[in-house]
C-alpha positions in Angstrom: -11.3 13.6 5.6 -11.0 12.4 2.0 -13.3 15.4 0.5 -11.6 17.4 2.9 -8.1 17.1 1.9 -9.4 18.1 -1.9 -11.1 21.3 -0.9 -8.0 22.1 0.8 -5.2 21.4 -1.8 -7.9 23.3 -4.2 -8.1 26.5 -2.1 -4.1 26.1 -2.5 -4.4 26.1 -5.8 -7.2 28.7 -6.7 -4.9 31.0 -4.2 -2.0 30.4 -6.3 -4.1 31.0 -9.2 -5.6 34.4 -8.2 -2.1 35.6 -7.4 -0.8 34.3 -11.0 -4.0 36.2 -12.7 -3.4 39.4 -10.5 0.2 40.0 -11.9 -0.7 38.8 -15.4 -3.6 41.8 -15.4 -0.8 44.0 -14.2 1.5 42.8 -17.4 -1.4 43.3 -19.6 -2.5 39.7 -20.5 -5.9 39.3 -21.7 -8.3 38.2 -18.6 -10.1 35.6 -21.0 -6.5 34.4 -21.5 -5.7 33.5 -18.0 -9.1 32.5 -17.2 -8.6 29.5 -19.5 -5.2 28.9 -18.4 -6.3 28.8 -14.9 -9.0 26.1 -15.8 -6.6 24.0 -17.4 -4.1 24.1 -14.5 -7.1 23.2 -12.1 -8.2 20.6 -13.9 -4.7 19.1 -14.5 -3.9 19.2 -11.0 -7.4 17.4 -9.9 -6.7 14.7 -12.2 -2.7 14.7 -10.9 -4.3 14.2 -7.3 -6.8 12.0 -8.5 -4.1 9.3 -10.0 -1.6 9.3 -7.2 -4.2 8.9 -4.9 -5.4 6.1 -6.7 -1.9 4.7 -7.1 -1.6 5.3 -3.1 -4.1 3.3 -2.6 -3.3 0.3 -4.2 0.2 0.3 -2.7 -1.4 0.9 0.8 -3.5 -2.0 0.1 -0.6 -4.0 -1.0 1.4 -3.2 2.1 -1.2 -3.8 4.2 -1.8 -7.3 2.3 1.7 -7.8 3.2 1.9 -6.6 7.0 -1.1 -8.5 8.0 0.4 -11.9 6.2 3.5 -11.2 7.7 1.9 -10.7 11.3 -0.5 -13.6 11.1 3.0 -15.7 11.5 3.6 -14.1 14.7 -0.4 -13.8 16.0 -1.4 -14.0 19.4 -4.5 -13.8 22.0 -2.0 -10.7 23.4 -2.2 -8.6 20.4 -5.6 -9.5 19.1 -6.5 -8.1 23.2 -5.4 -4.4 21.2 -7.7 -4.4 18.0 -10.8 -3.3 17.0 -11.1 -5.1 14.0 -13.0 -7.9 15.4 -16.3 -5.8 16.5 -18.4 -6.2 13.7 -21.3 -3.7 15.2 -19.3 -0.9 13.9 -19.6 -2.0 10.7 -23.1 -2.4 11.0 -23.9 0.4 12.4 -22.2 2.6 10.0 -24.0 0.6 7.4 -27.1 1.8 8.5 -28.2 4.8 6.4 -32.2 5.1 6.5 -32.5 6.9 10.1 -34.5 10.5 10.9 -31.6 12.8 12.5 -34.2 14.5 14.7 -35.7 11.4 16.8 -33.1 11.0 19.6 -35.0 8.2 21.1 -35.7 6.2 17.9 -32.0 6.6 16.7 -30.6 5.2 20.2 -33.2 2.3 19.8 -31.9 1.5 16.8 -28.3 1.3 17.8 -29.7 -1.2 20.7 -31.0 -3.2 18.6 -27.9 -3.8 16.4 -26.2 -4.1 19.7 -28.4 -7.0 20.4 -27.7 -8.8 17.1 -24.2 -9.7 17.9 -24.3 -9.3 21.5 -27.5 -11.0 22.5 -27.1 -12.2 25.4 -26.0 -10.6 29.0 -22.4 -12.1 29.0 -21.8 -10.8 25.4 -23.0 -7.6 26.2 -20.6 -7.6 29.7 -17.6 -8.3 27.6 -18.5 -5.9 25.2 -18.9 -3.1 28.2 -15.3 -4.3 29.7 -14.2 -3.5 25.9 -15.7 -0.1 25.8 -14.7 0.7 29.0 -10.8 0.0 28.3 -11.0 2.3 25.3 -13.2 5.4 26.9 -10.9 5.2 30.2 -7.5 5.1 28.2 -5.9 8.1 27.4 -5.0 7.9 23.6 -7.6 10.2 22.4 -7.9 12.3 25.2 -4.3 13.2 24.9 -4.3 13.6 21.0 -7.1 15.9 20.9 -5.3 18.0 23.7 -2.2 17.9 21.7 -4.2 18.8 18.2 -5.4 21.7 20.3 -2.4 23.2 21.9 -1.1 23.0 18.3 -4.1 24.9 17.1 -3.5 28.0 19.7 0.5 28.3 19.0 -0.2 28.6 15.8 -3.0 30.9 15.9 -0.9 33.3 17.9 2.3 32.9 16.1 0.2 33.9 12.8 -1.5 36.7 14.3 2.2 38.0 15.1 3.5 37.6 12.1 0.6 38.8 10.1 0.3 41.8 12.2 4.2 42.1 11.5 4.0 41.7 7.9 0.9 44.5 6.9 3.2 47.0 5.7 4.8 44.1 3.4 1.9 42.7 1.1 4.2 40.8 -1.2 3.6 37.2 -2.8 5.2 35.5 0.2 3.0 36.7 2.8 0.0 35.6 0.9 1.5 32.8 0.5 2.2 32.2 4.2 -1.4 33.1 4.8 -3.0 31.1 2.8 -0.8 28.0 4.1 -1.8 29.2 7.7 -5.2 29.1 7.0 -5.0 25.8 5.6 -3.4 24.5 8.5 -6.1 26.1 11.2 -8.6 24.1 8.6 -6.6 20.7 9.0 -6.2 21.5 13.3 -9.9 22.0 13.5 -11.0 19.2 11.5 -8.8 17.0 13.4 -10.0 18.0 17.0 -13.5 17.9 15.9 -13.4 14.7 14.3 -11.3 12.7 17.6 -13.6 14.7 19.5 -16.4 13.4 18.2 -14.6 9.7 18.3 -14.5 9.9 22.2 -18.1 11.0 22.4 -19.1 8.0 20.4 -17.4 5.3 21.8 -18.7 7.2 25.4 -22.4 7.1 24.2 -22.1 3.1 22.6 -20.6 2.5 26.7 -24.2 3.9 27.9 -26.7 1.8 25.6 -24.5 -0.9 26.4 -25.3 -0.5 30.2 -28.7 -0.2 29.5 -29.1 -3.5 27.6 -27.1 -5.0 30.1 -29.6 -3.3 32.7 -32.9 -4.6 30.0 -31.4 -7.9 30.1 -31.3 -7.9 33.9 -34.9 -6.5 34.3 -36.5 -8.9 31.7 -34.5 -11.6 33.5 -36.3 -10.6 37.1 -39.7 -10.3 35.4 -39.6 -13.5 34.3 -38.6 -15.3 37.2 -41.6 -12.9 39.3 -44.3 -14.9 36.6 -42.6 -18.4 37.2 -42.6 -17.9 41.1 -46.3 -16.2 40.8 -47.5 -19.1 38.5 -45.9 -21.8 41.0 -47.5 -20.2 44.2 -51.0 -21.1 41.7 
């Protein structure tokens, strides 16, 4: 989202850019002219984003600093019950960086295994399942994404209308309304696809859980069918 949000205040820009060049060849300013000016305005903006963000940042951190002082005061089993903080195998797992993409199998065996680590034993693993359950099942994300995408359509329509309206008018502010529409779809789509692919990870973690749960169960049998066996000897 981070790199995203640049590429997208920069296509602002360099929009806003081409426009300025446009009506400076029209006024007779030299093309080399506006070329450099245009650098220096990108460049000067990047490094305006660049420090606020950076500023941001450490005043997010600071508030956060503050909040979660503030709240430990007040902290109880009933509000811990709505955090994620506390699973560490999401940290782990996006740690892990050295994987082949293409092997299905591997990858998912991989993930088990970190399950294992934390979780490694069948009661871990249940109250992990009851966790993954309560956030697949609720309706947070499902209702965002829905949302994200009934925003998506009005706007598509409403821009088709009013770009279809405004082709006999090709002035600056059309472009410019074009250009912010297009940034906007960008943002929309990002959006759904990134909760969409938050629901269809948290759905897939729910499976290998079950099927450690279901390992754990089967080694479990298997081992008491040797005892039993090497008793009846």
């Amino acid at each position: 989202m981070r790199l995203f949000s640049y590429i997208a205040i920069n296509l602002l820009i360099i929009l806003f850019l081409a426009m300025a060049f446009y009506n400076g060849i029209k006024n007779g300013i030299l093309p080399i002219s506006l070329v450099i000016v245009s650098i220096i305005i990108l460049g000067v903006f990047n490094l305006i984003i660049f420090v606020i963000e950076k500023l941001f940042n450490k005043l997010g951190d600071y508030l956060i600093r503050l909040y979660d002082k503030r709240k430990m005061k007040n902290y109880n089993l009933y509000e811990w019950m709505g955090e994620v903080r506390w699973i560490k195998l999401l940290d782990e797992i996006s740690n892990i960086k050295e994987f082949n993409k293409d092997t299905l199998h591997d990858n998912f065996q991989l993930i088990k295994l970190e399950i294992e680590k934390e979780f490694d034993n069948k009661e871990k693993l249940i109250s992990l399942k009851l966790y993954l359950e309560t956030i697949v099942e609720s309706p947070r994300l499902t209702v965002l994404n829905t949302v994200t995408q009934t925003l998506l359509m009005a706007l598509i329509t409403t821009s088709i209308i009013n770009f279809v309206n405004g082709l006999n008018t090709s002035n600056v502010n059309s472009m410019w309304y074009l250009a912010v529409v297009i940034v906007v779809w960008i943002i929309l789509l990002v959006s759904i696809t990134y909760i969409s692919k938050q629901i269809d990870r948290n759905k897939l973690l729910l499976k290998l859980v079950l099927e450690c749960i279901n390992e754990k169960g089967t080694n479990k049998n298997n081992n008491n069918y040797r005892h039993s066996k090497r008793r009846k000897k």
